[in-house]
C-alpha positions in Angstrom: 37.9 -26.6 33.0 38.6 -24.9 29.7 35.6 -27.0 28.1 33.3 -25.6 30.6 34.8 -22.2 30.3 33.6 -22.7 26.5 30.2 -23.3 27.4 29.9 -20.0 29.7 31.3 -17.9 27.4 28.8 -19.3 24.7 25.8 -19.1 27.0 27.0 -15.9 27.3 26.7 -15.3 23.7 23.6 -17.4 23.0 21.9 -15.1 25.5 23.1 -11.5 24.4 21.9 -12.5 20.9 18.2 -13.3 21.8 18.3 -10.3 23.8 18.7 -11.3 27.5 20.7 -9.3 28.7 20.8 -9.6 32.2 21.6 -13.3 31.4 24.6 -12.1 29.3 25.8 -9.7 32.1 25.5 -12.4 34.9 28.8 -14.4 33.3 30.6 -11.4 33.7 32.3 -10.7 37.2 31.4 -8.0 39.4 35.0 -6.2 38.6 35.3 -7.3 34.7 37.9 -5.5 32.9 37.1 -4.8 29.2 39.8 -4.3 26.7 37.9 -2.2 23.7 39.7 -1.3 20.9 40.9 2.5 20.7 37.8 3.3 17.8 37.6 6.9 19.7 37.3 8.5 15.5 34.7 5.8 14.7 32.6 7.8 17.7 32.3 4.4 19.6 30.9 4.5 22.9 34.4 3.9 24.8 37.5 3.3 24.3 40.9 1.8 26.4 39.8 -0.2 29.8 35.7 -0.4 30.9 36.0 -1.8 34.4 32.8 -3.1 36.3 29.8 -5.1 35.3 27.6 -1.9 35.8 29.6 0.1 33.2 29.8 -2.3 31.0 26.2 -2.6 30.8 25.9 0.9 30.4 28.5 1.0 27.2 26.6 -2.0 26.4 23.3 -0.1 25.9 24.5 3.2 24.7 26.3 0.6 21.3 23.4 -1.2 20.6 20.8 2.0 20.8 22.8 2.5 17.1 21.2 -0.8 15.6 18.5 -2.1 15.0 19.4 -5.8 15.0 22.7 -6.4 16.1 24.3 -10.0 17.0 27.8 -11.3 17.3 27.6 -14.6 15.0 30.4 -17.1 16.8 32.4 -18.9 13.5 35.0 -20.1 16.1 35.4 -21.4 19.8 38.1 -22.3 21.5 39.2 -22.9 25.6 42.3 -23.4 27.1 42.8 -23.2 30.7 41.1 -20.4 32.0 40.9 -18.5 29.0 38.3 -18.5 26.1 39.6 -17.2 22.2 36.1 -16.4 20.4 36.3 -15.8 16.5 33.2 -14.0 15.1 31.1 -12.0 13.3 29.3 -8.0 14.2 26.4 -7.9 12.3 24.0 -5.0 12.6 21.6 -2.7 10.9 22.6 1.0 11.4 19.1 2.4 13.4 19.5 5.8 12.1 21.6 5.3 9.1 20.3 2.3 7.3 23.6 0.8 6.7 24.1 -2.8 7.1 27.6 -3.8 8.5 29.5 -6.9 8.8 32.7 -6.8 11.2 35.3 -9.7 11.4 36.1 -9.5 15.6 38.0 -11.3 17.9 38.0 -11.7 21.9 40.2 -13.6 24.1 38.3 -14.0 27.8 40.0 -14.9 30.9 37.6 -17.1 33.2 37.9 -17.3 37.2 35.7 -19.1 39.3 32.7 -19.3 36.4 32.9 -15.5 35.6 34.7 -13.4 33.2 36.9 -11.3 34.7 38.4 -9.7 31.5 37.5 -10.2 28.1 
């Protein structure tokens, strides 16, 4: 299972970076619980726990309205069991400030029954 779980989680991936979004949003489950860091003095769109597939879409859209491109470039994969450890890259283009950026992140996602239910 934690093989397949792999390839979700990079479909997921694979389809948020060319811009499908509703692709990307489909692995998530209806009652996904997002664990974003507390960036509240970086002005981030949210902080703490975004629950729902609907909210996360809309935090979704209200961080990438800032750039102008933005991708997360995988450097690392891993499954085990039901949960997914991804190792990557931000990398965007500030739309209104010009600024490049390059962000070392990491995610853990837990996987039930094909979807991500927290990540």
């Amino acid at each position: 299972m934690s093989q397949e779980n792999v390839e979700i989680v990079r479909a997921k991936i694979d389809a948020f970076n060319r811009g499908d979004y509703e692709e990307a949003l489909a692995a998530l489950d209806q009652d996904v619980e997002w664990h974003v860091p507390d960036v509240a003095a970086l002005d981030a769109p949210a902080s703490g726990m975004v629950r729902g597939r609907e909210r996360v879409a809309e935090v979704f859209a209200r961080w990438l309205g800032a750039w102008d491109p933005f991708s997360f470039e995988v450097t690392e994969i891993l499954g085990h069991g039901e949960q997914v450890f991804l190792a990557g890259v931000q990398v965007g283009h500030g739309r209104h400030s010009g600024v490049d950026v390059s962000v070392p992140t990491f995610h853990v996602c837990t996987l039930r029954d094909r979807r991500i239910v927290v990540m």
